[in-house]
C-alpha angles and dihedrals in degrees: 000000000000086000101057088083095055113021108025089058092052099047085052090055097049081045093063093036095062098070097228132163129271092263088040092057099047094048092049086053098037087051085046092054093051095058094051108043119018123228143157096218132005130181132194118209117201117206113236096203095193083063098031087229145127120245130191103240094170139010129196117189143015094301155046113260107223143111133230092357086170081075126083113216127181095270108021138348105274149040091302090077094063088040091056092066091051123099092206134048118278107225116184100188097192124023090178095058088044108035101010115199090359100095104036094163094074135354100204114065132194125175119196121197111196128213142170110196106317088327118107114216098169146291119270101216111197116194130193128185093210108067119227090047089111123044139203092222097061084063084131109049086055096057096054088054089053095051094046088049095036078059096052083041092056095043077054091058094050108041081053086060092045091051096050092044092054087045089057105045084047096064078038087064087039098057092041086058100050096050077048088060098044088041092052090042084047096055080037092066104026078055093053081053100057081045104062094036084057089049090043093047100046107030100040089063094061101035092049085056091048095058094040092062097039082056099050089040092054085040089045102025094114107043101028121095126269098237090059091059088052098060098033084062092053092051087054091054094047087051087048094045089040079056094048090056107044078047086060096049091055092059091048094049104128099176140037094237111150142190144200112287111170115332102318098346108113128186137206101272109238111239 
């Protein structure tokens, strides 16, 4: 593992460097990973802090890489549950020496916590089925793979959160826009009311008072003077005119003040 210390940390900065998606960016590590330390399986465990438990995220290989899963620990079954406590890699160099016969899957064992600070993301599990692949003595090297890891694991987590939370404000806008738009549909027709009550209002007394005199003239027309058809025609054509200019002001209406009308009834206020 010489070139952990060289290659390994730049590929993870041109990793993170790249932008990528969540998957992408487990499957650049996870192929990283590969070229620089071999193994046959690997898992990766994310904490869930609210259940205080280990979750398999991503799996490479054929198995599942744990220890003693017979066994029920605090966070998961299996050694990962203890690992996860650690502060430093676990590295089991030979199964078959240990627990012969008992882990056939793989016979060289290493168990990665990863933090970030004094917060806890996961633990990385490597398996092998030849022992000796992984040694005691490269103790270091893994750490500083499980602290580069533990970083592109923590930008994941993040980006995750970033993600929901836009997620969230977006449905918030959403959800703003569309009150906006009832609100606005809601003035518009309440608008469209005060409108026709003013209409209503204005224009019906004239034109009540139109139709009252046309109807007495054409009742009247033979035996009335002269003179009060005369004037019954010039009051028609005040009450036209009078229509004509409330007509005018509803055409120059420039805002959607409005004033009491009867009880809660409003109506557009004339300019």
């Amino acid at each position: 593992m010489s070139t952990v210390k060289t290659e390994f940390l730049s590929e993870i900065v041109s990793i993170l460097q790249k932008g990528l998606g969540t998957d992408e960016i487990y499957e650049a590590v996870f192929d990283l990973l590969e070229k620089t330390v071999p193994f046959d399986s690997a898992t990766l465990y994310l904490y869930n802090q609210k259940n205080d438990s280990l979750e398999v995220i991503l799996q490479k290989g054929n198995d599942i890489v744990e220890l003693v899963r017979e066994i029920p620990f605090e966070r998961s079954d299996g050694l990962s549950s203890w690992v996860s406590k650690q502060k430093t890699p676990i590295i089991l160099e030979s199964l078959t020496k240990a627990r012969p016969g008992k882990e056939g899957r793989f016979c060289s064992f290493v168990s990665m916590p990863l933090w970030v600070g004094k917060s806890l993301l996961g633990v990385l599990n490597l398996g092998h089925q030849e022992p000796g692949i992984f040694k005691l003595k490269d103790r270091d090297d893994f750490e500083i793979v499980s602290t580069q890891i533990s970083i592109v694991l923590d930008k994941i987590i993040l980006q995750k959160k970033l993600q929901e939370q836009n997620k969230i404000l977006q449905n918030a806008l959403n959800d703003l826009e569309k009150a906006q738009n009832m609100l606005i549909e809601k003035e518009r027709l309440a608008a469209i009311g005060e409108i026709v009550v003013t209409v209503n209002h204005e224009i019906n007394n004239p034109l009540s008072s139109i139709i009252g005199l046309t109807e007495i003239l054409e009742l009247t027309f033979q035996t009335v003077d002269p003179q009060k058809v005369k004037n019954g025609l010039k009051a028609i054509l005040s009450q036209t005119k009078r229509i004509q200019r409330i007509t005018q002001q509803l055409l120059e209406i420039k805002s959607s003040e409005s004033q009491e009308y009867i009880g809660n009834t409003r109506m557009i206020k004339l300019p």
